[in-house]
C-alpha positions as CSV (number, residue, x, y, z in Angstrom):
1,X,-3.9,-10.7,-4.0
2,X,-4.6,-13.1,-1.1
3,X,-1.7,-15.4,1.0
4,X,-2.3,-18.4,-0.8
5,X,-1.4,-16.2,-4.5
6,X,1.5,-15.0,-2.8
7,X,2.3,-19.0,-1.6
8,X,2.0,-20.4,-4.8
9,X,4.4,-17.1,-6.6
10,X,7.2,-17.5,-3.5
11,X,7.5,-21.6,-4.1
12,X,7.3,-21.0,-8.1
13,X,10.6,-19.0,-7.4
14,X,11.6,-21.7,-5.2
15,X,11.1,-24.4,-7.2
16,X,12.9,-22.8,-10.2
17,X,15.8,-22.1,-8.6
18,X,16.3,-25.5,-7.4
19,X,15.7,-26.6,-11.0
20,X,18.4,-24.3,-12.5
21,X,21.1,-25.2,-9.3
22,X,20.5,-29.2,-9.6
23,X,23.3,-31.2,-10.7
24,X,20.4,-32.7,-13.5
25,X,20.2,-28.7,-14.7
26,X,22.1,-27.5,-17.9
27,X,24.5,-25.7,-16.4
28,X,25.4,-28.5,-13.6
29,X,25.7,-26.3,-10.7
30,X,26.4,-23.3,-12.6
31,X,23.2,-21.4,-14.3
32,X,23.2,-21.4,-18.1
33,X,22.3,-17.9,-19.5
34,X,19.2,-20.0,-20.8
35,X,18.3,-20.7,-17.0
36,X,19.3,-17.4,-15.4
37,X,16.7,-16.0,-18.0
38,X,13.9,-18.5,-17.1
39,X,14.7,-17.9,-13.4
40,X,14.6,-14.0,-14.0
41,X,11.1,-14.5,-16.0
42,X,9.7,-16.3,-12.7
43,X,10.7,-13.9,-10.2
44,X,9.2,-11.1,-12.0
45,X,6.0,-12.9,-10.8
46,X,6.9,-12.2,-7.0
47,X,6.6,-8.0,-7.7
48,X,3.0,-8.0,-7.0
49,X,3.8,-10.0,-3.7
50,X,5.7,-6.8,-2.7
51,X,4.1,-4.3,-4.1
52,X,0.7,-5.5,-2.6
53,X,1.9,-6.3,0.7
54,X,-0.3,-4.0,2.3
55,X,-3.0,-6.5,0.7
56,X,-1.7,-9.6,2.0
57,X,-1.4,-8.1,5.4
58,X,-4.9,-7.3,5.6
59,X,-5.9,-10.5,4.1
60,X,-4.0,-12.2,6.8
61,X,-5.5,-10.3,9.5
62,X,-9.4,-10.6,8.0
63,X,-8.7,-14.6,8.3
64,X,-9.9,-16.3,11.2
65,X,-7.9,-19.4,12.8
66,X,-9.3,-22.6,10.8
67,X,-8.8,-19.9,7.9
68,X,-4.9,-19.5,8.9
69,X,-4.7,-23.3,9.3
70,X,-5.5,-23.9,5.7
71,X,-3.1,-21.5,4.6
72,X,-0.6,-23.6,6.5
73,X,-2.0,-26.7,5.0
74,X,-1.6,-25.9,1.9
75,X,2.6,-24.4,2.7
76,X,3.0,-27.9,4.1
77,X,1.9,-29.4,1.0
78,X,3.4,-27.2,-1.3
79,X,7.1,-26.7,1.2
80,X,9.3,-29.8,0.0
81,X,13.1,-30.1,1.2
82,X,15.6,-33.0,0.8
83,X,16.0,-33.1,4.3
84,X,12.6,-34.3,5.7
85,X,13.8,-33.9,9.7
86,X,14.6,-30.0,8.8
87,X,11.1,-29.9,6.9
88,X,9.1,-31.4,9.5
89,X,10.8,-29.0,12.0
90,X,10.0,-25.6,9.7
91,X,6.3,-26.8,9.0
92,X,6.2,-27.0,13.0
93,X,8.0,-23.5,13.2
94,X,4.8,-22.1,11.0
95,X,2.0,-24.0,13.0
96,X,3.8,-22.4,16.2
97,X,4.0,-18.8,14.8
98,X,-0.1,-19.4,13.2
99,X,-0.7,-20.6,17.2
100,X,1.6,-17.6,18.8
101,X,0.2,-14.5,16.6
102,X,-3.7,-16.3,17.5
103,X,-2.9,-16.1,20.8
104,X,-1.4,-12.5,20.8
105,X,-4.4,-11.3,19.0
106,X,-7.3,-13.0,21.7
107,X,-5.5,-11.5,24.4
């Protein structure tokens, strides 16, 4: 499993629960048996996210910089919030941390 798997598996979750907690959902608010079942189906997707985290580290470490940068490309495309000053300010957070843990590791 490489980051970008692990990306795509994390916002799947995401994304499902913010379709099963809209006010547009079923339930309203509230989760429907219907939707706690579809939201339990997608999480099962995330176990081999844990379960292969050695993998992912390692992946993450084999990547070089412009490597790491298109892994945060594609969270800034895929990372969507209602509040587009908080969003802006978490995509930052990530291209800080990428810049941080490059500059750890050259030193």
């Amino acid at each position: 499993m490489d980051i970008l798997t692990a990306l795509d598996k994390a916002f799947d979750v995401a994304d499902k629960i913010q379709d099963v907690t809209g006010e547009e959902s079923a339930g309203g608010k509230k989760i429907t048996l219907a939707e706690g079942i579809s939201l339990g189906i997608t999480a099962i997707g995330m176990i081999p996210v844990f379960t292969k985290f050695s993998e992912l580290v390692e992946d993450w470490k084999s990547r070089d910089l412009e490597k790491k940068a298109k892994w945060v490309e594609a969270f800034a495309e895929r990372f969507d919030l209602s509040n587009d000053e908080l969003e802006e300010q978490i995509e930052m957070l990530v291209q800080v941390a990428l810049t941080l843990e490059g500059a750890r590791r050259d030193s």
